[in-house]
gemmi code that builds the backbone of each chain (N, CA, C; Angstrom):
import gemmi

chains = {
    "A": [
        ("UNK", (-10.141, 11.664, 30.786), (-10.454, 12.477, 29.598), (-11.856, 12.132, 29.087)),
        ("UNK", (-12.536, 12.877, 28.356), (-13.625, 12.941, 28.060), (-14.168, 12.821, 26.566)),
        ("UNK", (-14.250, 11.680, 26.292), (-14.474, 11.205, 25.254), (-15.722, 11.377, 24.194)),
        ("UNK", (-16.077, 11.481, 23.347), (-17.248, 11.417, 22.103), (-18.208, 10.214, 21.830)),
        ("UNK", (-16.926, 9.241, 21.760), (-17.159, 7.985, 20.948), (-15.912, 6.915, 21.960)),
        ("UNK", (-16.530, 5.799, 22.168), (-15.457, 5.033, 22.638), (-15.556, 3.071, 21.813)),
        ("UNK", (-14.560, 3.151, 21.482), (-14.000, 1.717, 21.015), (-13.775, 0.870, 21.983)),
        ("UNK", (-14.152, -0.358, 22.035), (-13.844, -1.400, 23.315), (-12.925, -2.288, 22.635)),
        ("UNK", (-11.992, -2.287, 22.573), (-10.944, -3.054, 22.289), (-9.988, -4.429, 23.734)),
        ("UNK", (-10.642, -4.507, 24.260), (-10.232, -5.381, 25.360), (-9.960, -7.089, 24.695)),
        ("UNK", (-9.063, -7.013, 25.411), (-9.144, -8.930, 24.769), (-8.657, -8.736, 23.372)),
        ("UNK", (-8.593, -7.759, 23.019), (-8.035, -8.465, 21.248), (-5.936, -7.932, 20.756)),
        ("UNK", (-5.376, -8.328, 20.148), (-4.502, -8.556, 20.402), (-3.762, -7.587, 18.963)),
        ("UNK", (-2.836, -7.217, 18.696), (-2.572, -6.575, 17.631), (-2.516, -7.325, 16.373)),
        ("UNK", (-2.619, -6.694, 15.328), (-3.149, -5.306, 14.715), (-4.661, -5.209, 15.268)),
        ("UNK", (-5.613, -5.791, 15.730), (-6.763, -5.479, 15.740), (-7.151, -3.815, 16.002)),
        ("UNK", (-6.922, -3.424, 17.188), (-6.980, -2.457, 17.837), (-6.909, -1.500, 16.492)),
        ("UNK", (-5.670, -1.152, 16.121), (-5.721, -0.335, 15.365), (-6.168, -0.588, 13.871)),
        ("UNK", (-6.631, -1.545, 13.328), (-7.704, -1.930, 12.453), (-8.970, -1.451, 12.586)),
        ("UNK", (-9.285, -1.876, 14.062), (-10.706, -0.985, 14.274), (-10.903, 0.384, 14.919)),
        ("UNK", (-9.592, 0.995, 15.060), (-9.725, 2.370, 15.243), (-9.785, 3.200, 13.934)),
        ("UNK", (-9.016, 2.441, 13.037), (-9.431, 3.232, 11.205), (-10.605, 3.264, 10.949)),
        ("UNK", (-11.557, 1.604, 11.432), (-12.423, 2.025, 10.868), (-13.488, 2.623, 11.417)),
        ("UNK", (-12.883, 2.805, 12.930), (-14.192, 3.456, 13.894), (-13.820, 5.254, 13.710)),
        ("UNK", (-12.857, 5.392, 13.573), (-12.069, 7.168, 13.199), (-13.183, 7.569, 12.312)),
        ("UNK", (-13.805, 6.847, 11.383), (-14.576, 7.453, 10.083), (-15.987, 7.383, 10.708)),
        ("UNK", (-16.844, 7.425, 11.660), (-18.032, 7.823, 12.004), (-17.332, 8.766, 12.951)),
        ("UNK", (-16.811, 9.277, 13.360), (-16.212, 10.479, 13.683), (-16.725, 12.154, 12.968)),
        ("UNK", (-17.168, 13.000, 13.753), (-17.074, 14.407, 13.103), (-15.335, 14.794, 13.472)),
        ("UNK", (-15.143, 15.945, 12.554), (-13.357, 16.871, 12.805), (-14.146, 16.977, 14.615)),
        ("UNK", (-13.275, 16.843, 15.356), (-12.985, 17.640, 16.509), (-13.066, 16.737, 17.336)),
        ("UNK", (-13.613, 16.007, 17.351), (-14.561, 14.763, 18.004), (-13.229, 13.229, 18.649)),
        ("UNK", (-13.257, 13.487, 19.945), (-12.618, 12.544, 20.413), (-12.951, 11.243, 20.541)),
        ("UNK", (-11.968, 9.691, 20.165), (-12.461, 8.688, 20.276), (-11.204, 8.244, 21.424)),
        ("UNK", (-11.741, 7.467, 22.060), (-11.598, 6.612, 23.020), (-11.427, 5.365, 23.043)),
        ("UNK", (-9.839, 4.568, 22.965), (-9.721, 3.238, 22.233), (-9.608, 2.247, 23.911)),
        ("UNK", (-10.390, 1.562, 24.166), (-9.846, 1.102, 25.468), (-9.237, -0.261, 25.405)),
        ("UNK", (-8.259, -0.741, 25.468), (-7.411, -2.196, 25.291), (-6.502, -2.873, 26.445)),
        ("UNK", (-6.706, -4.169, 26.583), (-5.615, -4.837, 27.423), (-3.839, -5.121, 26.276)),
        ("UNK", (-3.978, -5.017, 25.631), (-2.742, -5.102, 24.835), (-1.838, -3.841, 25.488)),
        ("UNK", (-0.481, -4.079, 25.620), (-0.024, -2.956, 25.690), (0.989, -2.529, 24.420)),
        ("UNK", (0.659, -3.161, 23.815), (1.368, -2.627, 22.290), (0.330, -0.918, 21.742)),
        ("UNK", (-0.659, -1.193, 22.386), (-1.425, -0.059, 21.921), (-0.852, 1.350, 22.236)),
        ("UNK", (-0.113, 0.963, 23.035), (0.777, 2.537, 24.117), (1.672, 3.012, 22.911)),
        ("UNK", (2.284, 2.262, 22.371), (3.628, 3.000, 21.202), (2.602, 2.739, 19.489)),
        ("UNK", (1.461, 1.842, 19.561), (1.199, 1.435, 18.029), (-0.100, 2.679, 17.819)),
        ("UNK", (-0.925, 3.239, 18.653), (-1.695, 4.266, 18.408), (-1.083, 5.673, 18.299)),
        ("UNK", (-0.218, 6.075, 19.022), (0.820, 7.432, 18.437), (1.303, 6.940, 17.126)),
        ("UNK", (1.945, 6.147, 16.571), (2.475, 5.675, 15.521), (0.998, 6.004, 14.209)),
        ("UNK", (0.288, 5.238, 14.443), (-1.172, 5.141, 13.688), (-1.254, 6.484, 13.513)),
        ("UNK", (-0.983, 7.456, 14.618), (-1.857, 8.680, 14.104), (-0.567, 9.434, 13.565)),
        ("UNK", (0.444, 9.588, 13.708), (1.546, 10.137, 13.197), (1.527, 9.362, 11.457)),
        ("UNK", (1.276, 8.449, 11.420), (1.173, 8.146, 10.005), (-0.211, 8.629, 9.002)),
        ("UNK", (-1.414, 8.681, 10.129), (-2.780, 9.591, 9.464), (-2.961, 10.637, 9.265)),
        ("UNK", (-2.217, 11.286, 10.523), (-2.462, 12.233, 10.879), (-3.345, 13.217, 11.623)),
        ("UNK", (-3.562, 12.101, 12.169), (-4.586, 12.553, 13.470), (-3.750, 12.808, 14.653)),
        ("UNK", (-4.288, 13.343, 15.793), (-3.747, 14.224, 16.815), (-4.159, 12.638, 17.779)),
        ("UNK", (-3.283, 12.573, 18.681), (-3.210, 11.381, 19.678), (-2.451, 12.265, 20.860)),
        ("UNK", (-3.919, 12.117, 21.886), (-3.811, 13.015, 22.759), (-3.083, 11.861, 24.190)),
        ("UNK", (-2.823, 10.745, 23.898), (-2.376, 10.381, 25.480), (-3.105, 8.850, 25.549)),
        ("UNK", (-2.392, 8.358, 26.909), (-2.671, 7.052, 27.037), (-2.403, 6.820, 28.504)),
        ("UNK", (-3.577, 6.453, 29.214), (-4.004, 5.927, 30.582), (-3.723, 5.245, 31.004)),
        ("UNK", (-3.348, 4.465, 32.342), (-2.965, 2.686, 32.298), (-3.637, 2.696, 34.036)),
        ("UNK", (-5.028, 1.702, 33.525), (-5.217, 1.773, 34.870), (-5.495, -0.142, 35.126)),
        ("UNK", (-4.754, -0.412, 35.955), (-4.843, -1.575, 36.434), (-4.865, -2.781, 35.379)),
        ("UNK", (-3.670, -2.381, 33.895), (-3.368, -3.076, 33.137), (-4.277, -2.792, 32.268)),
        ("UNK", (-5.050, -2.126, 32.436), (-6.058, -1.725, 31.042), (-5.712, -0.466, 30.578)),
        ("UNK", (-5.843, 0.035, 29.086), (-4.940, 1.062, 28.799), (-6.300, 1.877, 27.963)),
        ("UNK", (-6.701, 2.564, 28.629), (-7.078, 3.789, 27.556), (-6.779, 5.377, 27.107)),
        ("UNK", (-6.935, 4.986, 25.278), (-6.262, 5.896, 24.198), (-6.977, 6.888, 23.758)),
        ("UNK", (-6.676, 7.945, 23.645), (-7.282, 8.966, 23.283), (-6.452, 9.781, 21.807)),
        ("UNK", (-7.555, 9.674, 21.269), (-7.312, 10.668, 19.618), (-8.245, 11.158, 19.479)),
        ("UNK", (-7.710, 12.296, 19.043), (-8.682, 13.391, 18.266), (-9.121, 13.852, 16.580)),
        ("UNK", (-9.778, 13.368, 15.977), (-10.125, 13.249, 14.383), (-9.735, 14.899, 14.129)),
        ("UNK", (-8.669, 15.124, 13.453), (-8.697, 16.432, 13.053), (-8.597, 16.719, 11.688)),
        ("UNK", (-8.947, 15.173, 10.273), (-8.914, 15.591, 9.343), (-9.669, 14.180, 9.252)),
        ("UNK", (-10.464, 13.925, 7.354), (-10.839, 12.863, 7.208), (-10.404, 11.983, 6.886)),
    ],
    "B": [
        ("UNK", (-3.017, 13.667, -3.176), (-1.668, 12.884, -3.463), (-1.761, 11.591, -3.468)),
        ("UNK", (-0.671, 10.719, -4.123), (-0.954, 9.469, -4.666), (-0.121, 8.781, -2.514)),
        ("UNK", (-1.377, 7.746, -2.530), (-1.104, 6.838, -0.631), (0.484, 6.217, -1.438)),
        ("UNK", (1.307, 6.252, -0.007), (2.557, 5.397, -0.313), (2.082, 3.927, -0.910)),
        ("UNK", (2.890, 3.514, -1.200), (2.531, 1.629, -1.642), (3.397, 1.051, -0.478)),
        ("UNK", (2.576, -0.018, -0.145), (3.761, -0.951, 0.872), (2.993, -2.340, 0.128)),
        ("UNK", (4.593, -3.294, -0.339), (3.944, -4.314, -1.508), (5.105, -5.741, -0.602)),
        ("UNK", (3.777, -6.433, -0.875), (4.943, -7.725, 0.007), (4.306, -8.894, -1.250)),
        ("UNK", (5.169, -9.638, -1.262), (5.693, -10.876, -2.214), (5.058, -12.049, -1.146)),
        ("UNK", (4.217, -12.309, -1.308), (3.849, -13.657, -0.273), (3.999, -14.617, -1.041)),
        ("UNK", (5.557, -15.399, -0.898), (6.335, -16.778, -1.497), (5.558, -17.698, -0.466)),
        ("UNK", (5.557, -17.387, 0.599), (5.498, -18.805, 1.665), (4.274, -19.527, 1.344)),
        ("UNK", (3.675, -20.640, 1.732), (2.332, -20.775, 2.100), (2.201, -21.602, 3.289)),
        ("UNK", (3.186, -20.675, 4.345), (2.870, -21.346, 5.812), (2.262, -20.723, 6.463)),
        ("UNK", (1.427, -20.821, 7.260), (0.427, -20.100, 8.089), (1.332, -19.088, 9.012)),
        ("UNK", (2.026, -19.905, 9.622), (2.565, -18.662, 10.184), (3.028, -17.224, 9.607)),
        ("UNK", (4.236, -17.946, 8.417), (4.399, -16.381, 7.655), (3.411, -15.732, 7.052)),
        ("UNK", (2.243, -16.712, 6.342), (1.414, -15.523, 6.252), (0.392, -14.711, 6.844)),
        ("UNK", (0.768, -15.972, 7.825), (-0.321, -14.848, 9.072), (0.485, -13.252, 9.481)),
        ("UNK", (1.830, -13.495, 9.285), (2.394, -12.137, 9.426), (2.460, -10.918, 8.245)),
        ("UNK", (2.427, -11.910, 6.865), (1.966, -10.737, 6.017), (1.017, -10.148, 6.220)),
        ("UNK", (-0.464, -10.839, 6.535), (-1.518, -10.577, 6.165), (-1.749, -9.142, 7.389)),
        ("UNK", (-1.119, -9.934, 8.904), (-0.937, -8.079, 9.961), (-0.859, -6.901, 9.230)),
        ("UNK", (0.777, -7.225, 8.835), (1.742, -6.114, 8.225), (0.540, -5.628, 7.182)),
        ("UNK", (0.124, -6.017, 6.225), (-1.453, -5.595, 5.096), (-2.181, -4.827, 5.523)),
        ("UNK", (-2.825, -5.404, 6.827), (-4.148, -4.856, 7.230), (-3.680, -3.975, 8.276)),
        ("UNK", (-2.730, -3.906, 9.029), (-2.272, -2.367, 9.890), (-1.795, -1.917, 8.411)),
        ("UNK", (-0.932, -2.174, 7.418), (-0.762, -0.595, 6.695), (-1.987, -0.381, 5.994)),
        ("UNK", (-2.855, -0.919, 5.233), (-3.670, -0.394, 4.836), (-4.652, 0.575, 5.881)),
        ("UNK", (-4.820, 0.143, 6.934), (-5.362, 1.333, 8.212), (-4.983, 2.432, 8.562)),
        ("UNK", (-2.870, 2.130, 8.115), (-2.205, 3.511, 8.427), (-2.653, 4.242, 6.940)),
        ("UNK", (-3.235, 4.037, 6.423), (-3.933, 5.113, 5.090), (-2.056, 4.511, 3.915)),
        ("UNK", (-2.071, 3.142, 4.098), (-1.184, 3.243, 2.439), (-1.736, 2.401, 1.544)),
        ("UNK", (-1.528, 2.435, 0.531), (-2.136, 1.253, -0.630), (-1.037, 0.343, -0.670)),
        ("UNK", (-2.005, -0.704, -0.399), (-0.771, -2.282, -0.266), (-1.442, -3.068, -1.329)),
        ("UNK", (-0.480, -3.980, -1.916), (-0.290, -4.549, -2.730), (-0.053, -5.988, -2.559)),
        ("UNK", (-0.690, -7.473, -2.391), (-0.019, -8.338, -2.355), (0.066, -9.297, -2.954)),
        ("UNK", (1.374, -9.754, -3.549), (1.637, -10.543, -5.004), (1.826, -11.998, -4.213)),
        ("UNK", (0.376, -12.895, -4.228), (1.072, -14.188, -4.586), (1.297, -14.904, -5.372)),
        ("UNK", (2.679, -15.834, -4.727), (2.879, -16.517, -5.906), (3.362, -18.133, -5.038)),
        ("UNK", (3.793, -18.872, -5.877), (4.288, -20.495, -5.700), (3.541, -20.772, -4.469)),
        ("UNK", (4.254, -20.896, -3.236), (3.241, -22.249, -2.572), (2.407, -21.044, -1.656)),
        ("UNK", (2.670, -19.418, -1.782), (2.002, -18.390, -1.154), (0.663, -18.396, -1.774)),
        ("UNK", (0.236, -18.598, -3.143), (-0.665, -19.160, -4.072), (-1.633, -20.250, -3.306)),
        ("UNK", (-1.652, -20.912, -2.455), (-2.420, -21.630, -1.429), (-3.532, -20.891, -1.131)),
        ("UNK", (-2.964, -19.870, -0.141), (-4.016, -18.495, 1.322), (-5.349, -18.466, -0.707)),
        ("UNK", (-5.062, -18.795, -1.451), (-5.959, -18.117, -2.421), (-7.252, -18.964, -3.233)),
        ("UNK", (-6.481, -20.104, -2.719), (-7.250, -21.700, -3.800), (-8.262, -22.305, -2.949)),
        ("UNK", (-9.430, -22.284, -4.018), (-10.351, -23.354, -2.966), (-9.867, -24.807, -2.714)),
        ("UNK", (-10.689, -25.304, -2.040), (-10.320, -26.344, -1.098), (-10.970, -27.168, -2.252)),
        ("UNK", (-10.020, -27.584, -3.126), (-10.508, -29.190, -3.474), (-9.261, -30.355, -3.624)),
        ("UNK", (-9.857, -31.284, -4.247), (-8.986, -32.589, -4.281), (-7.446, -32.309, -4.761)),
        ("UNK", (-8.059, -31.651, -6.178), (-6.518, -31.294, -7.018), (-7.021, -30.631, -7.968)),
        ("UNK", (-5.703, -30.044, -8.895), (-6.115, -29.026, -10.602), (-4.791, -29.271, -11.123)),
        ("UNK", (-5.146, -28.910, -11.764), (-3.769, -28.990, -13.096), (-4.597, -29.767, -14.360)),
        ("UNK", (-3.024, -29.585, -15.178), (-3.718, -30.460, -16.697), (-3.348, -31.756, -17.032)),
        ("UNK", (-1.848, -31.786, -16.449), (-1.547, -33.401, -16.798), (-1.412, -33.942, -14.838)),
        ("UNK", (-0.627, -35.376, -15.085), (-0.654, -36.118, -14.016), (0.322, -35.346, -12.978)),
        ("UNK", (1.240, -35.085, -13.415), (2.306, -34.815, -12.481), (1.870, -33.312, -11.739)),
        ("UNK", (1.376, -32.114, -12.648), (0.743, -31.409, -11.760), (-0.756, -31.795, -10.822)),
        ("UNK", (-1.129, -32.473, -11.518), (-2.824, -32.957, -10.600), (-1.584, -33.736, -9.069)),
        ("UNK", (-0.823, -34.606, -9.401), (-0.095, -35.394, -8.197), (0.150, -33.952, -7.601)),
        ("UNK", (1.137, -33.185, -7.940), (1.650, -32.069, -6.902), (0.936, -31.251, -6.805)),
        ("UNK", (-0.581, -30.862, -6.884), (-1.581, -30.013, -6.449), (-2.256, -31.035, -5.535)),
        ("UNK", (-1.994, -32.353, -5.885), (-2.883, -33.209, -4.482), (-2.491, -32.784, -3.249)),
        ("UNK", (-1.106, -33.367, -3.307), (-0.171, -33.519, -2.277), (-0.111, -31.616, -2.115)),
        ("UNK", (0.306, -30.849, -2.572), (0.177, -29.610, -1.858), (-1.372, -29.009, -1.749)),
        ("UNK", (-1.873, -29.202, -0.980), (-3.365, -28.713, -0.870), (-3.359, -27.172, -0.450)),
        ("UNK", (-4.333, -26.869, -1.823), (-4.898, -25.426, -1.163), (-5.594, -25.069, -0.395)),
        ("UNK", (-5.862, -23.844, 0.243), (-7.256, -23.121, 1.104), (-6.262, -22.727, 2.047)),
        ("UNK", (-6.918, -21.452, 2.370), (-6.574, -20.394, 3.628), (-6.387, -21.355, 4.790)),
        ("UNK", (-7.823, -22.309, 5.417), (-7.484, -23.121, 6.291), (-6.804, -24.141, 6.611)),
        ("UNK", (-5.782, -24.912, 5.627), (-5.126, -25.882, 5.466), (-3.600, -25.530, 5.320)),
        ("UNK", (-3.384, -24.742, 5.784), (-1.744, -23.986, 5.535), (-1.162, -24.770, 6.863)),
        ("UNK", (0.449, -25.444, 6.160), (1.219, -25.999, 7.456), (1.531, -24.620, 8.148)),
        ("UNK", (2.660, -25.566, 8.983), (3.048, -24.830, 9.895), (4.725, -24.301, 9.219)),
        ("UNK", (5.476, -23.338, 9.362), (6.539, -23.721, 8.877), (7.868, -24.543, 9.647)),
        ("UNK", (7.262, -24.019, 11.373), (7.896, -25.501, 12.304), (7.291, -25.861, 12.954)),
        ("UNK", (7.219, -27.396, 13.544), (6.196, -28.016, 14.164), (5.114, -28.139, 13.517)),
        ("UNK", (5.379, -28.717, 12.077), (3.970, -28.836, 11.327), (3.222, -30.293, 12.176)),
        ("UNK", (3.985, -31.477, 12.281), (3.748, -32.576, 12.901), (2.588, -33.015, 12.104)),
        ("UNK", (2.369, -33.341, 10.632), (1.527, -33.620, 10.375), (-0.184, -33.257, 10.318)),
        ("UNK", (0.212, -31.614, 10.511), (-1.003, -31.141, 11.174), (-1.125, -30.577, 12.283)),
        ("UNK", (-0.481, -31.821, 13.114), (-1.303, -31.309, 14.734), (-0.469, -29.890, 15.427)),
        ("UNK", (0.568, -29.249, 14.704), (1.307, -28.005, 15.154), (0.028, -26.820, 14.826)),
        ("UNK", (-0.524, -27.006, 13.512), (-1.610, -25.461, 12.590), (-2.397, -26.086, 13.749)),
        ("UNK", (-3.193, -27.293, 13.786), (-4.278, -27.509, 14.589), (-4.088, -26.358, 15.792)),
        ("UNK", (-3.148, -27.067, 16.535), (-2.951, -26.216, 17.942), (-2.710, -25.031, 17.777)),
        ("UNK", (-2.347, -24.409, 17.098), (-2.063, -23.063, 16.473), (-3.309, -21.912, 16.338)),
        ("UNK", (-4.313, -22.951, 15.755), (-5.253, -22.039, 15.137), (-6.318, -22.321, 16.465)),
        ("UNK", (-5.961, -23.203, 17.711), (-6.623, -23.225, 18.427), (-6.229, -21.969, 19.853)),
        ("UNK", (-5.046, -22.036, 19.843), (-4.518, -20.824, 20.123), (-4.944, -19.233, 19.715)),
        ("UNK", (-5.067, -19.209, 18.661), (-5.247, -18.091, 17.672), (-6.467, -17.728, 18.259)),
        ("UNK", (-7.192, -18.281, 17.834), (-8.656, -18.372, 18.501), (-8.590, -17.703, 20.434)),
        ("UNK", (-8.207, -18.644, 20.836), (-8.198, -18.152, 22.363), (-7.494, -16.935, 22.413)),
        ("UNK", (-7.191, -16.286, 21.688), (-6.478, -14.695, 21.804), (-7.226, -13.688, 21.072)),
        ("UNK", (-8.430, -14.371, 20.275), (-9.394, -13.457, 19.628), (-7.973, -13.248, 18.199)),
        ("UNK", (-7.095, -13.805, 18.012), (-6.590, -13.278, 16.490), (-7.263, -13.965, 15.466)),
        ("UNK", (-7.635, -12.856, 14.332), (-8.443, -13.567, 13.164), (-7.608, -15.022, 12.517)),
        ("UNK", (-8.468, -15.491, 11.624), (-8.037, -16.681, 11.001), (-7.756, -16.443, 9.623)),
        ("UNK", (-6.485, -16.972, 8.484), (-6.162, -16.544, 7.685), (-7.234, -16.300, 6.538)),
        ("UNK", (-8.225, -16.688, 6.764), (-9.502, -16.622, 5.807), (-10.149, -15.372, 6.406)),
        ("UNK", (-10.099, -14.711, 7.538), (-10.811, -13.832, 8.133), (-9.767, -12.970, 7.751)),
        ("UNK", (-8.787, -12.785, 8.114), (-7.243, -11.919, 7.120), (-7.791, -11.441, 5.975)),
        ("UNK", (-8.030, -12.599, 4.985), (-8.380, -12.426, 3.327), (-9.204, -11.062, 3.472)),
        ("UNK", (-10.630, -11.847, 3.891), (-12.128, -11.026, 3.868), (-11.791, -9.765, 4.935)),
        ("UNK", (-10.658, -9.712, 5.728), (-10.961, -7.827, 6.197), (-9.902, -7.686, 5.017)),
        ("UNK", (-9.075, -8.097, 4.816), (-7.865, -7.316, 3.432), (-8.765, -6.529, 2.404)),
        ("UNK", (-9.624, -7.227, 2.162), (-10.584, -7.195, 1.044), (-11.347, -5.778, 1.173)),
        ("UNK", (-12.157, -5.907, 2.551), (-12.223, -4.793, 2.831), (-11.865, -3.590, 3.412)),
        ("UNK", (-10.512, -3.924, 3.430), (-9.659, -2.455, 3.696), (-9.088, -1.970, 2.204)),
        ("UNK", (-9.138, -2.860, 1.502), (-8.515, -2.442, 0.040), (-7.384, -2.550, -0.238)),
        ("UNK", (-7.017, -4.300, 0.364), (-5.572, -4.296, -0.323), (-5.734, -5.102, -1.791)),
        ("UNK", (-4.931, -5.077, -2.387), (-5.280, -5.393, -3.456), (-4.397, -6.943, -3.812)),
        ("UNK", (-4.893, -7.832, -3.635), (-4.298, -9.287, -3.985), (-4.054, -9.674, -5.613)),
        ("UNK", (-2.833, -10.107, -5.812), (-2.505, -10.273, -6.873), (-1.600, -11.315, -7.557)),
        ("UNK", (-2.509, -11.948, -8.089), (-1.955, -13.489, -8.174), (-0.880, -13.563, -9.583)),
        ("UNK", (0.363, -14.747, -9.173), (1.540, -14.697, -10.343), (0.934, -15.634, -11.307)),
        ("UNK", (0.975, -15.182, -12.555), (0.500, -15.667, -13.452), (1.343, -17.086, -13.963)),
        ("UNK", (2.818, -16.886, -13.436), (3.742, -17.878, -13.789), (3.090, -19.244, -12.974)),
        ("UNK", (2.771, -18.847, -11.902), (2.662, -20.057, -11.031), (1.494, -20.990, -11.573)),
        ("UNK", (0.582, -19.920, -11.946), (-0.704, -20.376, -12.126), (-0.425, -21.593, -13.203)),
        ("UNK", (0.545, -21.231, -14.704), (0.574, -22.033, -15.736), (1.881, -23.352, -14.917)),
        ("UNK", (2.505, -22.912, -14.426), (3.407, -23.650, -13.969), (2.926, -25.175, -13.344)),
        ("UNK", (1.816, -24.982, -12.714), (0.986, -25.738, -11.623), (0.007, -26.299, -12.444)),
        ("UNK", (-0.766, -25.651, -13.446), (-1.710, -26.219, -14.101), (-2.941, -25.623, -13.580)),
        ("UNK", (-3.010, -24.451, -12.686), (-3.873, -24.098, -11.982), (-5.089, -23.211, -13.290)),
        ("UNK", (-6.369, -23.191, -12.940), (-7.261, -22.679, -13.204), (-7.730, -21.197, -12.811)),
        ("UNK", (-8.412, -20.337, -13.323), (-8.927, -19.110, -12.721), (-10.066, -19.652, -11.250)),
        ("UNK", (-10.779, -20.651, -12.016), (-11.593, -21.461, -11.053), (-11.326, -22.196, -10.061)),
        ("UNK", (-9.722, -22.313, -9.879), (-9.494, -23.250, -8.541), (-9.402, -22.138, -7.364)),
        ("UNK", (-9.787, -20.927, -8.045), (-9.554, -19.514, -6.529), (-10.607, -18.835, -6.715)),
        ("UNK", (-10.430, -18.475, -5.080), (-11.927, -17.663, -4.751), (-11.927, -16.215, -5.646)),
        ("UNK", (-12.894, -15.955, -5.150), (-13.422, -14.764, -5.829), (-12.516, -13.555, -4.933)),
        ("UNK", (-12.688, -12.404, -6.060), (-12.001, -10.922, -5.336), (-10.270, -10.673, -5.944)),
        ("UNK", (-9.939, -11.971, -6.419), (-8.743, -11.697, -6.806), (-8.000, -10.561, -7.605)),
        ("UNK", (-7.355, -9.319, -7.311), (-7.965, -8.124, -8.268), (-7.001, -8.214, -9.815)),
        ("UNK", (-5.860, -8.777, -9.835), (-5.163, -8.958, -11.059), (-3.978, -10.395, -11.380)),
        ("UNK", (-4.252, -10.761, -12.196), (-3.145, -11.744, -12.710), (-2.040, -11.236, -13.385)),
        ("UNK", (-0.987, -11.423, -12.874), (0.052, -10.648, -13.263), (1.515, -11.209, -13.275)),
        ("UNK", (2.587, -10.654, -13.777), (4.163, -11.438, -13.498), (5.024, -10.363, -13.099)),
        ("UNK", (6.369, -10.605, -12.725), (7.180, -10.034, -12.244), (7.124, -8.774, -11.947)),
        ("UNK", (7.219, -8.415, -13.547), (7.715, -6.998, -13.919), (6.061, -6.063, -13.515)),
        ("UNK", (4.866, -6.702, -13.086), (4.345, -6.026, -12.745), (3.935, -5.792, -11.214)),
        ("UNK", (5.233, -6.951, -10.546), (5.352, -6.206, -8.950), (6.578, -5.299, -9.022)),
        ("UNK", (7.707, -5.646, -9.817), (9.022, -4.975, -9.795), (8.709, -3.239, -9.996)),
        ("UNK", (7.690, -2.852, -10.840), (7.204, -1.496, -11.239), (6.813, -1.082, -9.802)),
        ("UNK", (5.969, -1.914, -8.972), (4.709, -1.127, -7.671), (6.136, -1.244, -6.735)),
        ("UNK", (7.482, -2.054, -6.685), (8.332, -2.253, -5.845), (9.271, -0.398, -6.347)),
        ("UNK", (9.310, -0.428, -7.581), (9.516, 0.891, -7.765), (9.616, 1.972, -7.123)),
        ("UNK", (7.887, 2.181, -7.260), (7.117, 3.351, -7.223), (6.748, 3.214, -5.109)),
        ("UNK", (6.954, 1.937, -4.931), (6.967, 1.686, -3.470), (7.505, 2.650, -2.269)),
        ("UNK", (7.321, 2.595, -1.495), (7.275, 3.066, 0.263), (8.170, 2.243, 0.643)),
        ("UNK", (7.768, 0.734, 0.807), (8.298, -0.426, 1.769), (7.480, -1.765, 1.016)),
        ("UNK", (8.460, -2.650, 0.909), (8.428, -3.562, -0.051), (9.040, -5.351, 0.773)),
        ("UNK", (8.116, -5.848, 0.747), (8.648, -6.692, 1.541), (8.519, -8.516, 0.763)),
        ("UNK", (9.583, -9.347, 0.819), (9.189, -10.691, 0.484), (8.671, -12.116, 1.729)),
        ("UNK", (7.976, -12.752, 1.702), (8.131, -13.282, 2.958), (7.811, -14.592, 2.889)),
    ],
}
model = gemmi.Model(1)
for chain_id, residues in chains.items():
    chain = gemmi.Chain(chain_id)
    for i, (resn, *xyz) in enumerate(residues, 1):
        res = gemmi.Residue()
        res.name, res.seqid = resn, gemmi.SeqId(i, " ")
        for name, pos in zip(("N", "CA", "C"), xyz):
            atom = gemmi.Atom()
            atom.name, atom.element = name, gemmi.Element(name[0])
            atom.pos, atom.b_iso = gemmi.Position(*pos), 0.0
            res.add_atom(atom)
        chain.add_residue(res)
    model.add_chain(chain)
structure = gemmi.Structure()
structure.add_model(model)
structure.setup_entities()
């Protein structure tokens, strides 16, 4: 998938990830995809969750060779 | 519309439990809610600078010695061993990239949770406005977590 903006989240362990996807979501324009990439795999069920509670659109999650990248889409501020 | 409240009671002042409040804080404040967190008795620690002792007479200056404040000096609640359990702990912590309960405080701070110290404890202990860091946003008692436990989302003691 084809990303905007991408977050490097590797190596860090939860909550981080989604700590710094709140605060990376806000240099975001509406439409504009970010790209969370993490070795945690809590990120697979805790970033749908994150955006179901924001309300942002969370388009999917990758898993390639234990590395997991997340995709959301900013569709409000 | 008014953000849900999610309000936790931080009683403990063991590193571990409050290393788990302070998660639970800083993921909900990210999930967009206004959190609230009331310490109080030995949770009143994560908040006090690091000195010798406070209070007004002997017996609180003795039990503010012997319980020492600061974010970095929190036992363990098992395997304290005198220390060497938090030691290894926070050396751990570290090798996993998880923040440190003082690094907790300062992102809380800036995600906007709002820390809120029990006023009971404070007179109880002999404690000062000056034995705690700065940012603290209200001094307060019961009935003014029991209201935000109210008006609350998810309400937690720990």
């Amino acid at each position: 998938m084809k990303a905007d903006v991408t977050l490097d989240c590797f190596g860090l362990l939860c909550p981080m990830p989604i700590i710094s996807t709140s605060q990376k979501i806000k240099e975001l324009k509406i439409g504009q995809i970010l790209e969370v990439t993490a070795t945690d795999e809590g990120i697979k069920a805790d970033l749908p969750a994150w955006c179901k509670a924001t309300g942002q659109e969370f388009l999917g999650v990758e898993e390639k060779n234990g590395e997991f990248f997340a995709y959301v889409r900013k569709v409000k501020e | 519309m008014d953000k849900e409240k999610f309000n936790i009671v931080v009683f403990s002042g063991d590193l571990d439990k409050v290393l788990a409040a302070f998660i639970l804080a800083t993921t909900s404040a990210s999930m967009g809610m206004e959190v609230n967190m009331f310490f109080t008795f030995w949770g009143l620690n994560v908040l006090r600078k690091k000195k010798l002792t406070s209070g007004r007479n002997i017996l609180q200056k003795m039990m503010n010695f012997m319980n020492m404040g600061g974010a970095d000096r929190l036992p363990l609640s098992k395997f304290n061993m005198l220390g060497l359990g938090p030691m290894m702990m926070k050396i751990m912590m570290k090798q996993s990239k998880i923040p440190s309960i003082e690094e907790f405080v300062r992102m809380s701070k800036d995600l906007g949770v709002k820390m809120i110290a029990c006023t009971t404890t404070f007179s109880f202990m002999g404690f000062q406005k000056d034995d705690f860091i700065d940012g603290i946003d209200d001094f307060a008692g019961a009935a003014t977590f029991l209201q935000l436990v109210r008006e609350g989302k998810i309400s937690y003691f720990i």
